[in-house]
N, CA and C of each residue as an Amber inpcrd file, in Angstrom:
protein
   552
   0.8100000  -1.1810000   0.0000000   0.0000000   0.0000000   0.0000000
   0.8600000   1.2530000   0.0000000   1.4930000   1.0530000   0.8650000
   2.9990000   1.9830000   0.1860000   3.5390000   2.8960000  -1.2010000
   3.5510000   1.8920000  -1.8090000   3.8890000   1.9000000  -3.1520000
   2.8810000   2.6270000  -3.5370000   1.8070000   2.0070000  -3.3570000
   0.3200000   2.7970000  -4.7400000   0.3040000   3.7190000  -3.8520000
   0.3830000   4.3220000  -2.4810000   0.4060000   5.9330000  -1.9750000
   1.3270000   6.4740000  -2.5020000   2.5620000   6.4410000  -2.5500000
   3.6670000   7.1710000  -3.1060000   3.6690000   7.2960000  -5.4310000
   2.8270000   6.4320000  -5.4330000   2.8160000   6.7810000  -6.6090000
   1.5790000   7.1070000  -7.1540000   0.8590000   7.4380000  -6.6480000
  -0.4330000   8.4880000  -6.3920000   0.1560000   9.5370000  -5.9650000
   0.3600000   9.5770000  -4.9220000   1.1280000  11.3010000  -4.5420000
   2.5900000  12.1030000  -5.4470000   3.0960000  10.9630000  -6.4180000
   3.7010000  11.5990000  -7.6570000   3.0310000  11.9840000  -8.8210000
   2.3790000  11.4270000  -9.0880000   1.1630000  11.2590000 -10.0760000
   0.3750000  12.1310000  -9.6120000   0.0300000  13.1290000  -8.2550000
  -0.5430000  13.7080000  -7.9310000   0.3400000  14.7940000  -8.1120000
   1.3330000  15.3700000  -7.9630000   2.3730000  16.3960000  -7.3910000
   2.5170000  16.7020000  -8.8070000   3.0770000  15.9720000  -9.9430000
   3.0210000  15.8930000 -11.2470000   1.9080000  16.6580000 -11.7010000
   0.3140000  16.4190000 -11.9350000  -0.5770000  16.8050000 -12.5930000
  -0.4660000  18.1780000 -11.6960000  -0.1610000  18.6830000 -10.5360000
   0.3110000  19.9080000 -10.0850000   0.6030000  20.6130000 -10.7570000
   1.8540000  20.1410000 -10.8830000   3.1270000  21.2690000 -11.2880000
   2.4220000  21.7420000 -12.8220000   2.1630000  20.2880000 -13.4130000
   1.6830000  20.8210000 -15.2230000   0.4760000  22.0480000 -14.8320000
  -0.3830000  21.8070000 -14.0640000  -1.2570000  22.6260000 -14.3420000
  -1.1920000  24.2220000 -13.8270000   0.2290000  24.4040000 -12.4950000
   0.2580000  25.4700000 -12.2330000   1.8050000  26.0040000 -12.9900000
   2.2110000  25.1070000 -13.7820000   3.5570000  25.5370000 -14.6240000
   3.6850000  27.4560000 -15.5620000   2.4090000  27.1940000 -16.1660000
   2.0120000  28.6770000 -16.8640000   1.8820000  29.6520000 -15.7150000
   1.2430000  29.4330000 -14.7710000   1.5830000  30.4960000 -14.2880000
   2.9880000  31.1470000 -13.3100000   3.6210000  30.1530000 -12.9140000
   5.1980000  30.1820000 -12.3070000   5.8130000  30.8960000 -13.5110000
   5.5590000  30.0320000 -14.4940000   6.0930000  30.5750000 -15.6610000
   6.3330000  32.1300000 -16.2990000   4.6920000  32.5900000 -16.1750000
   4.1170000  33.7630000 -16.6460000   5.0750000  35.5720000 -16.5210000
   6.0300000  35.7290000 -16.8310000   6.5120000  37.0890000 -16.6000000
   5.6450000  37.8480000 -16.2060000   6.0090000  38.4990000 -15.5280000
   5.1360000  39.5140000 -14.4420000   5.3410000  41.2970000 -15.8120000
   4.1070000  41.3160000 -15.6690000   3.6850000  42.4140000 -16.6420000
   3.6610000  43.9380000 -15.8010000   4.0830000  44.8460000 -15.5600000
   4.4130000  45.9770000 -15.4590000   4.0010000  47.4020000 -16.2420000
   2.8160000  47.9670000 -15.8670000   2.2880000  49.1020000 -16.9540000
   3.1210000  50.2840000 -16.5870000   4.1940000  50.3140000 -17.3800000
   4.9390000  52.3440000 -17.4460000   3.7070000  53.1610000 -17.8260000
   4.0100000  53.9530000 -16.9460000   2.9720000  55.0650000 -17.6810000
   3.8510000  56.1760000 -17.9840000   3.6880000  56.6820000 -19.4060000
   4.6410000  57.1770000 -19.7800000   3.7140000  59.0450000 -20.1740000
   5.0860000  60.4130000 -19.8470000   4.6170000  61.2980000 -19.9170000
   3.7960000  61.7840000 -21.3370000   4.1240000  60.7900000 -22.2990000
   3.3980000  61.2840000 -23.4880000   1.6030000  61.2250000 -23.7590000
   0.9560000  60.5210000 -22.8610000   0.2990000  59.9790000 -22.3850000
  -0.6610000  61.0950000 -21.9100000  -0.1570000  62.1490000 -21.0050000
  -0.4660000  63.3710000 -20.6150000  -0.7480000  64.5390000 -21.7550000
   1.0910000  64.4590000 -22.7010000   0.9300000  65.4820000 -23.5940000
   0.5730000  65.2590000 -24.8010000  -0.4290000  64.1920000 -24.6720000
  -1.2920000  64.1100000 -26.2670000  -2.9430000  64.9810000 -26.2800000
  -3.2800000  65.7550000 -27.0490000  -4.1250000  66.3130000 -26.6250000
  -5.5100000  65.5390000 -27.0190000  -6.4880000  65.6970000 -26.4400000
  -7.6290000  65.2490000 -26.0280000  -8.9420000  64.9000000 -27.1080000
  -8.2450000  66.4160000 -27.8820000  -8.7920000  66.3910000 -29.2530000
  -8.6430000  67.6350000 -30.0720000  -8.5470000  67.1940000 -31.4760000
  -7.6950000  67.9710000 -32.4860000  -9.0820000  68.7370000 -33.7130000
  -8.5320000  70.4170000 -33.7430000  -9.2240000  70.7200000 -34.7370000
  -8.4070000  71.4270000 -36.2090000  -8.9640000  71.2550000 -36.9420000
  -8.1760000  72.5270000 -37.9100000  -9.6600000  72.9970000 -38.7400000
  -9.1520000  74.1730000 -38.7850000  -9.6220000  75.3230000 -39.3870000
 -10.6780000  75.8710000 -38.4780000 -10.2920000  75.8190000 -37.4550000
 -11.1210000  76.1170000 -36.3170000 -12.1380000  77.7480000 -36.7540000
 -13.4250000  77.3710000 -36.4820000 -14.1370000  78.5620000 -35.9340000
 -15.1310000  78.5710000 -35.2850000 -15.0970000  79.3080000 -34.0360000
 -15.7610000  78.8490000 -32.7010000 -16.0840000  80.4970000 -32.1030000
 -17.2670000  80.7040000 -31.6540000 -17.4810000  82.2080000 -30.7170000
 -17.6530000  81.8360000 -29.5070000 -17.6220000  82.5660000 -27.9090000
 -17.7140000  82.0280000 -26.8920000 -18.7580000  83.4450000 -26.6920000
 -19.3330000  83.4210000 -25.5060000 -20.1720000  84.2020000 -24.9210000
 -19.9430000  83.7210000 -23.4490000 -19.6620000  85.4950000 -23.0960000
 -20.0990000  85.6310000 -21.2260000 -21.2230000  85.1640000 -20.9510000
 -21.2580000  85.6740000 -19.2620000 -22.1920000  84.8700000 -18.5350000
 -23.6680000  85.5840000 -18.8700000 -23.8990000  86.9050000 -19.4820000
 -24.6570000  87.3700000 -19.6450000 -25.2060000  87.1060000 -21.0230000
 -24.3960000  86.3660000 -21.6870000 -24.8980000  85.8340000 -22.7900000
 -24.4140000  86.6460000 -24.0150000 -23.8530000  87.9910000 -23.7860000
 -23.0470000  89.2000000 -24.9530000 -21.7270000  87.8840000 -25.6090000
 -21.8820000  87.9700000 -26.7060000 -20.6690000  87.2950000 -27.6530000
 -19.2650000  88.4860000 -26.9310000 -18.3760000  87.1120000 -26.4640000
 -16.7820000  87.9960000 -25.4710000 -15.6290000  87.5330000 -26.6010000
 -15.7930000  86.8380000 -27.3720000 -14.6740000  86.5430000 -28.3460000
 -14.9920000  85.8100000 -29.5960000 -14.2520000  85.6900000 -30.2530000
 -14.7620000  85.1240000 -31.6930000 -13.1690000  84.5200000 -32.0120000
 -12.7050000  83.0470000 -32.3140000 -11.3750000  82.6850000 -32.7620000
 -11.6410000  81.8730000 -33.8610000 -10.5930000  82.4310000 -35.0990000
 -10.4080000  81.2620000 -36.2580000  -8.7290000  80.7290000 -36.2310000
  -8.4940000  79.6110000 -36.1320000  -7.2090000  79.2600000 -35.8870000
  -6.7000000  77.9610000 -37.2720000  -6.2070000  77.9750000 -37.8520000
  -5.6820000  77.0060000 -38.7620000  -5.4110000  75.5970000 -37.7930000
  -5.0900000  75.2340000 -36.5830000  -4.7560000  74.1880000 -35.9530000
  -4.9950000  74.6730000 -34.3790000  -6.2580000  73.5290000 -33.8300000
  -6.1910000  73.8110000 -32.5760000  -6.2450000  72.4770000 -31.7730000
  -5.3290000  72.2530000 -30.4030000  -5.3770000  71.6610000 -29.9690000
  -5.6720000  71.3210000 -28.6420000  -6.7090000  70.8880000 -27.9670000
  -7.2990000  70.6580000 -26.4530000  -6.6690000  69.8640000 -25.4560000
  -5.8230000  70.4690000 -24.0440000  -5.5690000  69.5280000 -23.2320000
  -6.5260000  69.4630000 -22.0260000  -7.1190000  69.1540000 -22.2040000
  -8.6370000  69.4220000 -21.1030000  -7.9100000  68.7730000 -19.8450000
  -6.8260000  68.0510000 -19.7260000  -6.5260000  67.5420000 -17.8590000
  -5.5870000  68.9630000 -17.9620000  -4.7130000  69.2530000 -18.7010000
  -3.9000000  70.0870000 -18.4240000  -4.3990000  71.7580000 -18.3220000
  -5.0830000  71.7100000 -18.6540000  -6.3120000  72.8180000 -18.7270000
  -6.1570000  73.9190000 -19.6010000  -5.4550000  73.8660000 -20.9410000
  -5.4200000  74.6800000 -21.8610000  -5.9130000  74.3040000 -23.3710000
  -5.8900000  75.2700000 -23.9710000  -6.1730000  74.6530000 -25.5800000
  -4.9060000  75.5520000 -26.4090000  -4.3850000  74.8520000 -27.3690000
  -3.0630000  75.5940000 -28.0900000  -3.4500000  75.5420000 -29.0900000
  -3.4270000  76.9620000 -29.9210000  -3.7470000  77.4210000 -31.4630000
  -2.2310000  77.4470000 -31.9880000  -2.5480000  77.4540000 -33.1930000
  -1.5960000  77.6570000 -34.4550000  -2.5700000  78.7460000 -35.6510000
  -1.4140000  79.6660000 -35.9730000  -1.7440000  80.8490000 -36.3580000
  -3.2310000  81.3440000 -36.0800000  -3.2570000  81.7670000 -35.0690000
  -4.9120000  82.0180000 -34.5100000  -5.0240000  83.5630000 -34.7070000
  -6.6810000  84.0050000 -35.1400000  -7.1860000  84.7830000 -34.7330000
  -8.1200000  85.1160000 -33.9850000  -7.6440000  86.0740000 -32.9670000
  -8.9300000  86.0140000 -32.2450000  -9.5610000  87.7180000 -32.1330000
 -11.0700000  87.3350000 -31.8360000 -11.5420000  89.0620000 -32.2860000
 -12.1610000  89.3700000 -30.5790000 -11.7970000  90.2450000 -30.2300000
 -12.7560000  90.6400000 -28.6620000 -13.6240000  91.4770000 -29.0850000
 -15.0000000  91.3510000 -28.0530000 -15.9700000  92.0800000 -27.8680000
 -16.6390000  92.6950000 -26.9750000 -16.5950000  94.1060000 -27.1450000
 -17.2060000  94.6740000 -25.9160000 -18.3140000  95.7140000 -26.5370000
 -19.6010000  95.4980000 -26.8810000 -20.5740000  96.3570000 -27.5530000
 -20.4090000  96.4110000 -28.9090000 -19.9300000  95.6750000 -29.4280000
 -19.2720000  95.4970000 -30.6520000 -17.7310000  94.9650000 -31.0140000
 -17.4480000  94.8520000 -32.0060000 -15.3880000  94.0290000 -32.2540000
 -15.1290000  95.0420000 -31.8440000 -13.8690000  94.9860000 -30.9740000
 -12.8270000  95.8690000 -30.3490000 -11.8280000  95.7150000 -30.5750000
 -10.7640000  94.2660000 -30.3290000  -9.7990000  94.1300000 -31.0380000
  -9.4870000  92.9410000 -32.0390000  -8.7460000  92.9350000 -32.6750000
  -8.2990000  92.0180000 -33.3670000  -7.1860000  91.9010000 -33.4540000
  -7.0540000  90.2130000 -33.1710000  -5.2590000  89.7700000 -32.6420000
  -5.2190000  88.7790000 -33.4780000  -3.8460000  88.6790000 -34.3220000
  -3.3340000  87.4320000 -34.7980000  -1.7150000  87.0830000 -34.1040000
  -1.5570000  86.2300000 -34.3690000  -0.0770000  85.4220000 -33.5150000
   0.2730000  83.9030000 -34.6700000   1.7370000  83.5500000 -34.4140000
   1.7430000  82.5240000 -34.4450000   0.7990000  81.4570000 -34.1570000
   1.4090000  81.6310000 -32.7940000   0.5060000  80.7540000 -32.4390000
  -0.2730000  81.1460000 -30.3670000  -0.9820000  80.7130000 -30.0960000
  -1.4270000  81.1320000 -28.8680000  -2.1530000  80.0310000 -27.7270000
  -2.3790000  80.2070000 -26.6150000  -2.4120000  79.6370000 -25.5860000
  -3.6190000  80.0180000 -24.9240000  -4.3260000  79.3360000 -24.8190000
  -6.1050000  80.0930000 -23.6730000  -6.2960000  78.7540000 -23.0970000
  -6.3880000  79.7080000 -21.8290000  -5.9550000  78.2240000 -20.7850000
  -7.5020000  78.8460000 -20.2400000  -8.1700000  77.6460000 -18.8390000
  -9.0830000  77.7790000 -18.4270000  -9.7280000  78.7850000 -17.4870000
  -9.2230000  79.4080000 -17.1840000  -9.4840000  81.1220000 -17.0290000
  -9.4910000  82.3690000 -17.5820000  -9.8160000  81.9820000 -18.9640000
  -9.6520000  82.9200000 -20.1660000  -8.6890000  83.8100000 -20.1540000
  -7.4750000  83.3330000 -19.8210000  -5.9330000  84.1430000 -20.1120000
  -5.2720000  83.6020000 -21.2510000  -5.1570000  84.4480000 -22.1090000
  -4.9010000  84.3990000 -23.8150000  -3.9310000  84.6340000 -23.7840000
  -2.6440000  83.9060000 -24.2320000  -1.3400000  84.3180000 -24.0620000
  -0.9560000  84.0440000 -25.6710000  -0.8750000  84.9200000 -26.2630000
  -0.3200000  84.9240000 -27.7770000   1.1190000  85.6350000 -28.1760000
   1.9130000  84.4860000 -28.8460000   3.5600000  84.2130000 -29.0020000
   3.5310000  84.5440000 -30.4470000   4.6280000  84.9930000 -30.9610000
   5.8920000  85.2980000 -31.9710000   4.6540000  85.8710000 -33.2950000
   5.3390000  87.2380000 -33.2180000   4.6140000  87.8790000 -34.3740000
   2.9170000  88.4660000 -33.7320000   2.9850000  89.2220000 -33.0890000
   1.4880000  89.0300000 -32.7490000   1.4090000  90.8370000 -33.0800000
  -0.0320000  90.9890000 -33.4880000  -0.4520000  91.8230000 -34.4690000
  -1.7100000  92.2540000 -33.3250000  -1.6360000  92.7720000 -32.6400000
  -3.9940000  93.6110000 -31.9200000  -3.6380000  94.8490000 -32.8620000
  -4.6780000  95.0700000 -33.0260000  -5.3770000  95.9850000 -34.4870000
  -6.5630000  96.2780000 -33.4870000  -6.7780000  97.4320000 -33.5330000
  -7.9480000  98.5620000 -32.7620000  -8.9610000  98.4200000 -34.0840000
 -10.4570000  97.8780000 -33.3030000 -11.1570000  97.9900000 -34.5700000
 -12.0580000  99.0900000 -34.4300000 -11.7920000  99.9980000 -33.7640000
 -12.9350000 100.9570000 -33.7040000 -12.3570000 102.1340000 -34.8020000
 -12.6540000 102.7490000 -35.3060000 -12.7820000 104.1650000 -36.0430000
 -12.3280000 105.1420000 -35.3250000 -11.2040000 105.5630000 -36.0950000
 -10.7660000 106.7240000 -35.6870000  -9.9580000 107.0790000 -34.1580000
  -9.7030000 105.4800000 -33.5250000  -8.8350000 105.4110000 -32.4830000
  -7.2940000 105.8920000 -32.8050000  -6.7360000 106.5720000 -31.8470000
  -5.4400000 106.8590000 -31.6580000  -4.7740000 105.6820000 -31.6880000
  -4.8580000 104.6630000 -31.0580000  -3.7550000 103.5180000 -31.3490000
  -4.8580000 102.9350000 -32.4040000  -4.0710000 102.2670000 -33.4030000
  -4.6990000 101.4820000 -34.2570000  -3.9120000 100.2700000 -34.5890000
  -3.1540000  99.9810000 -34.1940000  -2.0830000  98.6980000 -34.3150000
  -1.0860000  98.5740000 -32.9920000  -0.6890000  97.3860000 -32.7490000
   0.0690000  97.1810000 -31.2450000   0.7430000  95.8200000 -32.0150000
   2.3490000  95.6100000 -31.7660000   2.9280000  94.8900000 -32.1080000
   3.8990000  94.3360000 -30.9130000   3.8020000  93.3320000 -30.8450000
   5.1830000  93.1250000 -29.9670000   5.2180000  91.0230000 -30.0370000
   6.5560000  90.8030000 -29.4410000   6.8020000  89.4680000 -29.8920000
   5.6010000  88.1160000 -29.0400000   5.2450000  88.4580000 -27.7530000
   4.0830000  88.2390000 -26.8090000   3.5250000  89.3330000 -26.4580000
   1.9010000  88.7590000 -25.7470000   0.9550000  89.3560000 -25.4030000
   0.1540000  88.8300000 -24.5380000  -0.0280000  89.2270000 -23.5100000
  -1.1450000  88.1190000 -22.7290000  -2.4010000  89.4130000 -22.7040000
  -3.2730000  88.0960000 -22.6760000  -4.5760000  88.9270000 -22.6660000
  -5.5980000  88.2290000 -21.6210000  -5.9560000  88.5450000 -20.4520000
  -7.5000000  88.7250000 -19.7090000  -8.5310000  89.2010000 -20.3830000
  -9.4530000  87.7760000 -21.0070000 -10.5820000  88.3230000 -22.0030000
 -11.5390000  88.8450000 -20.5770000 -11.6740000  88.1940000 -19.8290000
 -12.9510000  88.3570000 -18.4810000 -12.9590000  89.8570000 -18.0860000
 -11.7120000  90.9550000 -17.9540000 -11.4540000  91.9680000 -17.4170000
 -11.2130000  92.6870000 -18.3110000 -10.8260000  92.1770000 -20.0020000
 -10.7640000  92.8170000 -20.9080000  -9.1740000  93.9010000 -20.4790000
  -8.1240000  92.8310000 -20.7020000  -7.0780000  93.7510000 -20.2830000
  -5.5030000  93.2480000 -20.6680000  -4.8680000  93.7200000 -21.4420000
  -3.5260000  93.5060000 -22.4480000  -2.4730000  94.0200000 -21.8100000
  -1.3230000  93.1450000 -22.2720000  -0.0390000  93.1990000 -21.2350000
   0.9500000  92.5880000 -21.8270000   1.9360000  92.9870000 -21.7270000
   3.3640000  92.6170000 -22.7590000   4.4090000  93.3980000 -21.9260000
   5.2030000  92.3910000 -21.7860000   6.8600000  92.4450000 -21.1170000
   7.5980000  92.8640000 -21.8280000   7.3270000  92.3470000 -23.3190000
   7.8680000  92.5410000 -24.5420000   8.3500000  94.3540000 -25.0400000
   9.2190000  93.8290000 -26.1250000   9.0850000  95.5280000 -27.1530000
   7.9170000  95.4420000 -27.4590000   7.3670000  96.5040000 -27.5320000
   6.2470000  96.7070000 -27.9840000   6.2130000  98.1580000 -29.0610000
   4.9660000  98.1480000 -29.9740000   5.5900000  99.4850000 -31.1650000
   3.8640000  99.2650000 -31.5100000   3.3970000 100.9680000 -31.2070000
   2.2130000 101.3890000 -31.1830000   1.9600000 102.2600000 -32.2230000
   0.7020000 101.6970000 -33.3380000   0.8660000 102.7670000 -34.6210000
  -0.4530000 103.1900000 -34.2860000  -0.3640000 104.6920000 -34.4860000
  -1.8570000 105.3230000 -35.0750000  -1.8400000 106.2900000 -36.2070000
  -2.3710000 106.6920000 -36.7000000  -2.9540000 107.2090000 -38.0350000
  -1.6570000 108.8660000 -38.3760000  -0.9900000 109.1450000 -37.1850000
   0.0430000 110.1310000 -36.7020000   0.8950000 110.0510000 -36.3670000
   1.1070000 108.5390000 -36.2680000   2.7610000 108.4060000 -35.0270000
   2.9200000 107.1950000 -34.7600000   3.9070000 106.7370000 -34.0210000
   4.6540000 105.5240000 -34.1840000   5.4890000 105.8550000 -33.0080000
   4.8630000 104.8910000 -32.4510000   5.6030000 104.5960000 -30.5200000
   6.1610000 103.3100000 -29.9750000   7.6030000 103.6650000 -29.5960000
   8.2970000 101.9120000 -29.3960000   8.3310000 102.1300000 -28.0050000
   8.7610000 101.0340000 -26.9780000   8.7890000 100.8240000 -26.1090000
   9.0200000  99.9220000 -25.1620000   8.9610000  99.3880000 -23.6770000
   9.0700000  98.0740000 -23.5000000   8.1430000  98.0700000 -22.7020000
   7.6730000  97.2860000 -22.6320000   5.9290000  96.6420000 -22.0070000
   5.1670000  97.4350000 -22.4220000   3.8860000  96.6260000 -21.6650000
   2.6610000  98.0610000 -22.1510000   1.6380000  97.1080000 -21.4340000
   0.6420000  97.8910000 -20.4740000  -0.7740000  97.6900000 -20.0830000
  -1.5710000  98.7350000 -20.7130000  -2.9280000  97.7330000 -21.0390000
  -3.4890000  98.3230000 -21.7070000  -5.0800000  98.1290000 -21.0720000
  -6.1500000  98.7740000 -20.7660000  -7.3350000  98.2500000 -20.3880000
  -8.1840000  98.5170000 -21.9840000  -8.9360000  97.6630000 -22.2690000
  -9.3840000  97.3640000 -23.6770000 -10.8770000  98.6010000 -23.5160000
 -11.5760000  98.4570000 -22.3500000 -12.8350000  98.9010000 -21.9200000
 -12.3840000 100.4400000 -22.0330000 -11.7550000 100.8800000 -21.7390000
 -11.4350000 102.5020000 -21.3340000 -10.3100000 102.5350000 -22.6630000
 -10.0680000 101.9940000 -23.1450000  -9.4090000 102.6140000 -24.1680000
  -7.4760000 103.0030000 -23.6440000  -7.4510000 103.0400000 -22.3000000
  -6.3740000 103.8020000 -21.8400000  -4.7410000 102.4720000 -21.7920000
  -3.8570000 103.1330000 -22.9280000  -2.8290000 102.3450000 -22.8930000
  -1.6540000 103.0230000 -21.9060000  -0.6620000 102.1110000 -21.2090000
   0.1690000 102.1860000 -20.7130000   1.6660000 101.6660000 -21.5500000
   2.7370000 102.6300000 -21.5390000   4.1130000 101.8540000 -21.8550000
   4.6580000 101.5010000 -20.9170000   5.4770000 101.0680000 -20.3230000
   5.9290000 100.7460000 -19.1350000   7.5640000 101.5000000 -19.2450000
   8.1440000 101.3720000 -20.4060000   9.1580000 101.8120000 -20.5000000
   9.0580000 102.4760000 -22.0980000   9.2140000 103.7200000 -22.4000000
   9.0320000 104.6290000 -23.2680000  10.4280000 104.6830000 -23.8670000
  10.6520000 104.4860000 -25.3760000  11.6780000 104.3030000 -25.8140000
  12.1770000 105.5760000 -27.1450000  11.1760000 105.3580000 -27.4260000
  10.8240000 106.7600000 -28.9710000   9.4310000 106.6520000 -29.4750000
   9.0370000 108.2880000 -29.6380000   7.9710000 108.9250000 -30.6160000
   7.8810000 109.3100000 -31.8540000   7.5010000 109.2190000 -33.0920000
   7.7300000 109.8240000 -33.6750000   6.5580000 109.9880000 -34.6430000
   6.2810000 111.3190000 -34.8920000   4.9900000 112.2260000 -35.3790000
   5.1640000 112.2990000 -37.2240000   4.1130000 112.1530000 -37.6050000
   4.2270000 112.0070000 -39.0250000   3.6570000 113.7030000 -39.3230000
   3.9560000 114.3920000 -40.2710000   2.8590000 115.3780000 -40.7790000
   2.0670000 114.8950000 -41.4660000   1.1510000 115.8450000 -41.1100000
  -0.0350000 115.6030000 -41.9010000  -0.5560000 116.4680000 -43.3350000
């Protein structure tokens, strides 16, 4: 009796091992999570054209962008050559850029080449240039660290920075560099 226990309990130990072999076996699987993962965006447009409206329901911006891209965890959306138009009782300004940045607190940060154009009639500034620009659409209010070079219909003003409140019309240079007056 010996015998047939011990060779039952090999015959037993045996059909063991075969059946738990795959998993001894099995390499242990490991998920990297890798940062690209984060910086893929969420979802992709081109030829973007989209208007937003405040809380009161008045149209606050209007953007057409050749390439836009959404990071909704990261909380921004990134344009390629974007325009965007503000509104306050009508178009007020109009900005083009490379490219630009509007993250989830409507802070518009527009990079390399950027162009606001005064759309009202007969404004003293009528063009604002400089290499960045950030813009507060909510408070309606422009700001550049940058050179900045202010044209109106008379003159031509360089400088370094500039606040600007969009609502009142009233620009700031921060650092005043040269004026210069055209005749008329």
């Amino acid at each position: 009796m010996n015998n047939a226990r011990l060779l039952i309990s090999i015959i037993f130990l045996a059909i063991m091992a075969w059946l738990w072999a795959p998993y001894f076996m099995k390499q242990e699987q490991t998920v990297v999570k890798t940062d690209q993962a984060i910086a893929t965006p969420d979802y992709t447009a081109t030829g973007l054209r989209q208007r937003s409206y405040n809380d009161q329901g008045a149209l606050s911006h209007s953007v057409y962008a050749e390439q836009m891209e959404m990071f909704e965890e990261l909380g921004f959306t990134h344009f390629r050559k974007p325009e965007f138009t503000l509104y306050n009782d009508g178009e007020r300004w109009r900005l083009t850029a490379d490219e630009a940045t509007l993250y989830n607190n409507n802070i518009l940060i527009l990079e390399n080449n950027v162009i606001a154009t005064n759309l009202l009639e007969g404004a003293m500034i009528e063009q604002v240039k400089a290499a960045a620009i950030q813009i507060d659409i909510d408070a309606q209010r422009m700001e550049s660290e940058q050179s900045v070079e202010l044209k109106g219909p008379d003159l031509l003003i360089t400088g370094q920075g500039l606040k600007a409140d969009i609502n009142t019309e009233i620009v700031e240079l921060i650092k005043h560099t040269r004026t210069v007056y055209y005749d008329q």
